[in-house]
TORKOL-4160 file (C-alpha; in steps of 0.2 Angstrom, whole numbers, padded with zeros to 4 digits, m for minus):
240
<pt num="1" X="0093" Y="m0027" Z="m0064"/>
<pt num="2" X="0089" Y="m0034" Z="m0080"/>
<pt num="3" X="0082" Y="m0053" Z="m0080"/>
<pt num="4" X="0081" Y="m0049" Z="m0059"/>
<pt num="5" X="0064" Y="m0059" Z="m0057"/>
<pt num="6" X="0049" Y="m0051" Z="m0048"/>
<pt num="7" X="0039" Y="m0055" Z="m0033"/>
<pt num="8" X="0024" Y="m0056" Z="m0038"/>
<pt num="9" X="0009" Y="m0045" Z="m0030"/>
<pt num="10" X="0000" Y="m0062" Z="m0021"/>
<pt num="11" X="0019" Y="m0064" Z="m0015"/>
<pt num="12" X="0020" Y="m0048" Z="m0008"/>
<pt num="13" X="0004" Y="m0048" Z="0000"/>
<pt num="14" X="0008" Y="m0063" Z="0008"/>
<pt num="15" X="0026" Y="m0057" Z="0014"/>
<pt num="16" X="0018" Y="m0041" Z="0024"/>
<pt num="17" X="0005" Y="m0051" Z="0032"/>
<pt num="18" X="0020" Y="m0061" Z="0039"/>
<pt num="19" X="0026" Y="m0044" Z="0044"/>
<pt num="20" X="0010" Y="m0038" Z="0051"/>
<pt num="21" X="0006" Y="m0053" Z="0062"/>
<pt num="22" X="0024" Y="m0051" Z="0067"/>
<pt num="23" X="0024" Y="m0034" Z="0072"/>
<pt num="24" X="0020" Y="m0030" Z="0089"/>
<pt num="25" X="0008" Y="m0016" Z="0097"/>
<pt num="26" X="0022" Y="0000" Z="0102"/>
<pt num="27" X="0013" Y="0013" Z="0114"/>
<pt num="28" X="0018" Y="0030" Z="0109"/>
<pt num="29" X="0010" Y="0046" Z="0116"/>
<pt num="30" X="m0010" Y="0049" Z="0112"/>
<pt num="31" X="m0005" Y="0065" Z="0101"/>
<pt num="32" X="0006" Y="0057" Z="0091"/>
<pt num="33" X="m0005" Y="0040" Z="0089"/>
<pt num="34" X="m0019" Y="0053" Z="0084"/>
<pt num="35" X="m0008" Y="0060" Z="0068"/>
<pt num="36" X="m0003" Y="0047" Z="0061"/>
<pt num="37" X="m0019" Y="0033" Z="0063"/>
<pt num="38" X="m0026" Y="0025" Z="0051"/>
<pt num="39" X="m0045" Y="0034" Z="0047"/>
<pt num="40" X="m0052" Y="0022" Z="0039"/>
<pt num="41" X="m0065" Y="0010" Z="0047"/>
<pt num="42" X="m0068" Y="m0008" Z="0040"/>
<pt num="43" X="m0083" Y="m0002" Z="0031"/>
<pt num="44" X="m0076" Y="0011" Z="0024"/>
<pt num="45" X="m0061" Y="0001" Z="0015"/>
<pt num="46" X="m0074" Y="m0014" Z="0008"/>
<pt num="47" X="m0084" Y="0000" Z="0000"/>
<pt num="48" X="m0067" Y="0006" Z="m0008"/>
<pt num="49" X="m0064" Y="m0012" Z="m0010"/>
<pt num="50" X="m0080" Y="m0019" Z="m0019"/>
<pt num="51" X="m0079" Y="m0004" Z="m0029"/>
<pt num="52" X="m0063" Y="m0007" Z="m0038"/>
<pt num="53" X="m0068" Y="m0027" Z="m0037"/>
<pt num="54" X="m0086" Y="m0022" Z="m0047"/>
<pt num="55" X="m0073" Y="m0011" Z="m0060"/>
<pt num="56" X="m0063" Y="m0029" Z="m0064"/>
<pt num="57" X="m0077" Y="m0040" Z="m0064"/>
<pt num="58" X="m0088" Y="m0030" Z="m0075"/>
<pt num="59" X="m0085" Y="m0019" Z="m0089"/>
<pt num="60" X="m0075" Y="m0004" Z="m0081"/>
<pt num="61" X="m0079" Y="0011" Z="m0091"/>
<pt num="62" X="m0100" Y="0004" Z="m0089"/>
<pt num="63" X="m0099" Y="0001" Z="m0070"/>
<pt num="64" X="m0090" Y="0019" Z="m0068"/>
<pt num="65" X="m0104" Y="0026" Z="m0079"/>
<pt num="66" X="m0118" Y="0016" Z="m0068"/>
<pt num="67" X="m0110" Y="0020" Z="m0055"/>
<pt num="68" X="m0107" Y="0039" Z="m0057"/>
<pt num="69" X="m0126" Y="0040" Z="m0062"/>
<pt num="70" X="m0132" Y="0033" Z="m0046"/>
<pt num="71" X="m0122" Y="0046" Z="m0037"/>
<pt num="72" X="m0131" Y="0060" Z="m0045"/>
<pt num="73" X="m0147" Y="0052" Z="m0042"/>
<pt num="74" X="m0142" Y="0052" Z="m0023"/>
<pt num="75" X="m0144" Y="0033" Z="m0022"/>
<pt num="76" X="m0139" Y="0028" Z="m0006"/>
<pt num="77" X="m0129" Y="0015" Z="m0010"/>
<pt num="78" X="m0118" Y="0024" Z="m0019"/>
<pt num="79" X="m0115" Y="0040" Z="m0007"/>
<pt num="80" X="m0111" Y="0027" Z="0005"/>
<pt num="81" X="m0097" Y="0019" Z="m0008"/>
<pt num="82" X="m0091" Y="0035" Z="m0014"/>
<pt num="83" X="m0089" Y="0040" Z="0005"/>
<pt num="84" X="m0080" Y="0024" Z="0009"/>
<pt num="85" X="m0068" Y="0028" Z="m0007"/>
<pt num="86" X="m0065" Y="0049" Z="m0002"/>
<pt num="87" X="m0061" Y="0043" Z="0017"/>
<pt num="88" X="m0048" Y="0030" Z="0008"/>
<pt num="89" X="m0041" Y="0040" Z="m0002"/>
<pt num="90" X="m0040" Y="0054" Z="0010"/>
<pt num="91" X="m0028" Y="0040" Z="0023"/>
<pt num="92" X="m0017" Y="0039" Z="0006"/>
<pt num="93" X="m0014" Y="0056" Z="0004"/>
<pt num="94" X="m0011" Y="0059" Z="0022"/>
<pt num="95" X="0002" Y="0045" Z="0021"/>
<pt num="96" X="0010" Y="0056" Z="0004"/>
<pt num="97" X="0008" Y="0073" Z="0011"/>
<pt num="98" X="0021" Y="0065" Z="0025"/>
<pt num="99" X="0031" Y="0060" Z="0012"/>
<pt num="100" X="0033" Y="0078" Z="0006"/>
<pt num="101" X="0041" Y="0084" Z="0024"/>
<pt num="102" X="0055" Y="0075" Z="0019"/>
<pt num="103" X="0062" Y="0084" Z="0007"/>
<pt num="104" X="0058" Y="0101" Z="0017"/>
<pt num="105" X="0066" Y="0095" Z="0028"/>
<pt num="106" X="0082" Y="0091" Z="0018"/>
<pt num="107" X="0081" Y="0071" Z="0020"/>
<pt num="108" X="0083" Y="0071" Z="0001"/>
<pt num="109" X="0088" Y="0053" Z="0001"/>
<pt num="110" X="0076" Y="0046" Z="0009"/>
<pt num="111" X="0063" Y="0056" Z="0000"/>
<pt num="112" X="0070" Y="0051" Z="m0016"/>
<pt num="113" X="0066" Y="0032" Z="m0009"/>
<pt num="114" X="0051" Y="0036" Z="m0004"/>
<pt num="115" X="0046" Y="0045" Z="m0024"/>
<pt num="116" X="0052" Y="0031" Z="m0031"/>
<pt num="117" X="0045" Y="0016" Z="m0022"/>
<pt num="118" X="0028" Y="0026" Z="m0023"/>
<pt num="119" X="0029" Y="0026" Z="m0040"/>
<pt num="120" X="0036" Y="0007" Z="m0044"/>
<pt num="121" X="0022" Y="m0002" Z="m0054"/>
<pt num="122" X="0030" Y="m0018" Z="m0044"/>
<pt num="123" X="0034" Y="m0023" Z="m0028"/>
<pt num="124" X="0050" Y="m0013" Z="m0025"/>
<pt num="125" X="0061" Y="m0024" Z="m0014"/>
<pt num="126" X="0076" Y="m0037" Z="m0019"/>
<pt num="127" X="0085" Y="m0047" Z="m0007"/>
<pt num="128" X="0103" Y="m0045" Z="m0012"/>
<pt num="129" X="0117" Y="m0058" Z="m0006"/>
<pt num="130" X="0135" Y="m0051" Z="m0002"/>
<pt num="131" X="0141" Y="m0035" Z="0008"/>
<pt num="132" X="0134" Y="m0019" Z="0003"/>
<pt num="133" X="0134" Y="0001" Z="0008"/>
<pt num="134" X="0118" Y="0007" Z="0014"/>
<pt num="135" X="0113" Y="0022" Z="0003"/>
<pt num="136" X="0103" Y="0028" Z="0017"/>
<pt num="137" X="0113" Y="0025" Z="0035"/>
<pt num="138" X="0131" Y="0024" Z="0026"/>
<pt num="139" X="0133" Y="0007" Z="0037"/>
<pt num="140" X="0140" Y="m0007" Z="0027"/>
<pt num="141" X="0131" Y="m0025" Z="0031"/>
<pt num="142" X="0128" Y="m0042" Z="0021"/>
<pt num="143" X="0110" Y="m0038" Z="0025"/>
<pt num="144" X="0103" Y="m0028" Z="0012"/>
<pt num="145" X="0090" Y="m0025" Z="m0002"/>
<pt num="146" X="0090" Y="m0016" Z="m0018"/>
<pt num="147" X="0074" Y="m0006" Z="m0019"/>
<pt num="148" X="0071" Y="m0003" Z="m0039"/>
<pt num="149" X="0061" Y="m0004" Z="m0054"/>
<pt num="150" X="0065" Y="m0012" Z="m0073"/>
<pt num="151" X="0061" Y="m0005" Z="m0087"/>
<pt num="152" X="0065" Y="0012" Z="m0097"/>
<pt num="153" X="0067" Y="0022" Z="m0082"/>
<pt num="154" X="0076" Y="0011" Z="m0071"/>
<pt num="155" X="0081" Y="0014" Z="m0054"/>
<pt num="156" X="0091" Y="0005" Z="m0042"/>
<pt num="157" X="0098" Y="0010" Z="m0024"/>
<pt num="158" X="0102" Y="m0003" Z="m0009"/>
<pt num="159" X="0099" Y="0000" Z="0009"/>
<pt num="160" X="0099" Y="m0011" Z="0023"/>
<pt num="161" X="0085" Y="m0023" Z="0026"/>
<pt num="162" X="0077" Y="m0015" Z="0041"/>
<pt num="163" X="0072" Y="m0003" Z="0031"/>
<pt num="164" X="0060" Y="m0016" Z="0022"/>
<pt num="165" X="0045" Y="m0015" Z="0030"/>
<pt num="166" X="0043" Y="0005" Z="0030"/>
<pt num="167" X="0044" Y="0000" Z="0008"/>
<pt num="168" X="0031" Y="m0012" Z="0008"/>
<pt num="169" X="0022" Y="m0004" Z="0018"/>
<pt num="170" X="0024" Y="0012" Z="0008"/>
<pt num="171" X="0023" Y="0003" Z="m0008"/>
<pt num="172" X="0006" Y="m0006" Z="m0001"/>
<pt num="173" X="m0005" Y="0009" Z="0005"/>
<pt num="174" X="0000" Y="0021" Z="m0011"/>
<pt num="175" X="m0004" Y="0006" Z="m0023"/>
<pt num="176" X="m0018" Y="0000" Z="m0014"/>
<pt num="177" X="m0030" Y="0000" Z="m0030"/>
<pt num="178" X="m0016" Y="m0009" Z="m0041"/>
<pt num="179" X="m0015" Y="m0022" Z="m0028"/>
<pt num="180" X="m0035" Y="m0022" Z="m0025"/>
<pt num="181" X="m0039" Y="m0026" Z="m0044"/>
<pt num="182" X="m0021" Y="m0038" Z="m0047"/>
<pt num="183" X="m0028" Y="m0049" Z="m0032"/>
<pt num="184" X="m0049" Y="m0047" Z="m0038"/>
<pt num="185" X="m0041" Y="m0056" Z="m0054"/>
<pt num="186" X="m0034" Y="m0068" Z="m0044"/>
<pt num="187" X="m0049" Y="m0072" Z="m0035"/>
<pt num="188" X="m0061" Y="m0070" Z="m0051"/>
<pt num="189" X="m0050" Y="m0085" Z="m0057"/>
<pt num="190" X="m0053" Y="m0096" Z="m0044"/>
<pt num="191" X="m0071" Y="m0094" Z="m0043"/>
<pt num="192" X="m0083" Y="m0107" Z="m0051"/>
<pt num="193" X="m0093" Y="m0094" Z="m0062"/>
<pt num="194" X="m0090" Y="m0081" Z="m0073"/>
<pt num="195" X="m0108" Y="m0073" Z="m0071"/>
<pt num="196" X="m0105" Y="m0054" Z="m0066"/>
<pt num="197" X="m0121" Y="m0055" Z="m0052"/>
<pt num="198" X="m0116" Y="m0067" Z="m0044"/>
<pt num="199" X="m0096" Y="m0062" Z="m0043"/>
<pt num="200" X="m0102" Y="m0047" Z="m0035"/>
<pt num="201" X="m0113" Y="m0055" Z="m0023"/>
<pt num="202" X="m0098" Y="m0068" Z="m0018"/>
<pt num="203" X="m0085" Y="m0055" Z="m0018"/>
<pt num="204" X="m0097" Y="m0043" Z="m0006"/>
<pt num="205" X="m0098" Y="m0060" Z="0005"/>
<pt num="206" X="m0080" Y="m0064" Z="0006"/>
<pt num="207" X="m0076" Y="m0054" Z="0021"/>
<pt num="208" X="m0061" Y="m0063" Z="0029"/>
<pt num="209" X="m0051" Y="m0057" Z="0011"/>
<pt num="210" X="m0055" Y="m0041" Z="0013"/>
<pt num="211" X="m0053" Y="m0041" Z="0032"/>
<pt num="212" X="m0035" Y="m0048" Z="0026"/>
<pt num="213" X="m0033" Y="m0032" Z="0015"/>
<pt num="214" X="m0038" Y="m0020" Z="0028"/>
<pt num="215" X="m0027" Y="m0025" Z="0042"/>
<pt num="216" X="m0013" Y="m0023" Z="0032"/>
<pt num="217" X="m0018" Y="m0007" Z="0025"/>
<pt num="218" X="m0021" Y="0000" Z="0042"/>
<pt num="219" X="m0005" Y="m0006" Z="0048"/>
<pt num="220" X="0006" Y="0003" Z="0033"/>
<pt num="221" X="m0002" Y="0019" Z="0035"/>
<pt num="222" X="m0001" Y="0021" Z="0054"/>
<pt num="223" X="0020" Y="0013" Z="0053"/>
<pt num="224" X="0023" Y="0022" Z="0038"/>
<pt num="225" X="0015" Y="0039" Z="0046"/>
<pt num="226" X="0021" Y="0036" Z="0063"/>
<pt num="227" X="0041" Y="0032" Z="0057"/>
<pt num="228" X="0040" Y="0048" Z="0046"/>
<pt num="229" X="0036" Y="0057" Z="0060"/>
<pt num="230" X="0051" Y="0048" Z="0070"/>
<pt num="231" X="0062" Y="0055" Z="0058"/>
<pt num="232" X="0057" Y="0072" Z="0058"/>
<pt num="233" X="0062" Y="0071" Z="0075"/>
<pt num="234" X="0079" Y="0063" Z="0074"/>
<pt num="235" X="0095" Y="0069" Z="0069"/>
<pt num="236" X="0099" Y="0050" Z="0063"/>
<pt num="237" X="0088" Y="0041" Z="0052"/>
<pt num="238" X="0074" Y="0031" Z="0063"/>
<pt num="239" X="0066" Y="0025" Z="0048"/>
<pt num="240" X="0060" Y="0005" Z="0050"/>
């Protein structure tokens, strides 16, 4: 994998958004729509959002202290943040605690996928050219990606491509803060002023990115949920 170059986190962003507005709405029964929805409301994600954002744009280790401080002093503002950050978190550890069924339930491969794109510090997936055996399904295709990381510890396995989307999506709600402060940075550098007031003020009125953010971030943890719980109840593997 060495010298393998990698999609950058704007790319990726941009890639599942394609995927997202590709997708199309599957009606499944109101129980199982109810376990693995998304919980978070619009609000509740650009609290979470401007939070991380005001850590980049400021000092970090100053805002968390102002911010912690304003939270003991029961300032409004910042129950309401911190509650929009708990109600996040909680949709990601619902999306992890899934994650864990798989191995009790003996689906070691696909749970050792799923630790190791969680814990990719990069955007997991490589299109690979030529014919290759699915680690996953067995099936040998010309269609295939190698899911992996660089570095010390790295890892590489190769499944077929339909098995993209459950990745990214993975990859995109469990590393939701990396990809929130990665893109801030991005956006910092475009604007026309490095004064910390006013970031905050234009990044608090920049709904259409956030919006951008959120309906990609509702769409993984309800696919990534709702194809677990597929799986669970397949003998094959029904992971997409």
């Amino acid at each position: 994998m060495p010298g393998r170059p990698q999609m950058s986190v704007s790319d990726f962003v941009s890639e599942l958004r394609g995927i997202v507005c590709a997708t199309k709405d599957v009606a499944v029964e109101e129980e199982i729509c109810e376990s693995t929805s998304c919980f978070s409301t619009y609000e509740n994600f650009k609290d979470y959002c401007c939070n991380k954002a005001f850590e980049v744009i400021g000092d970090d280790n100053q805002y968390k202290r102002y911010f912690s401080q304003c939270k003991e002093n029961a300032d409004v503002w910042a129950i309401k943040v911190h509650a929009g950050v708990q109600q996040v978190m909680g949709d990601i550890k619902s999306v992890q605690a899934m994650v864990e069924t798989l191995q009790t339930q003996g689906k070691e491969k696909l749970y050792r996928l799923c630790l190791e794109v969680m814990t990719s510090s990069a955007p997991p997936v490589r299109r690979k050219n030529g014919w290759f055996i699915c680690s996953i399904s067995g099936a040998r295709s010309d269609m295939c990606v190698e899911v992996g990381r660089q570095g010390k510890d790295s890892f590489s396995i190769v499944v077929h491509q339909k098995f993209s989307p459950f990745i990214l999506y993975l990859w995109f709600c469990c590393k939701i803060e990396h990809i929130v402060k990665n893109q801030v940075r991005v956006w910092v550098g475009r604007q026309d002023t490095d004064e910390v007031d006013q970031l905050c003020r234009l990044f608090q009125d920049d709904d259409a990115l956030v919006q951008r953010w959120y309906s990609i971030f509702r769409c993984s943890v309800a696919h990534v949920k709702l194809s677990i719980l597929k799986e669970s109840r397949s003998h094959s593997v029904g992971i997409s």
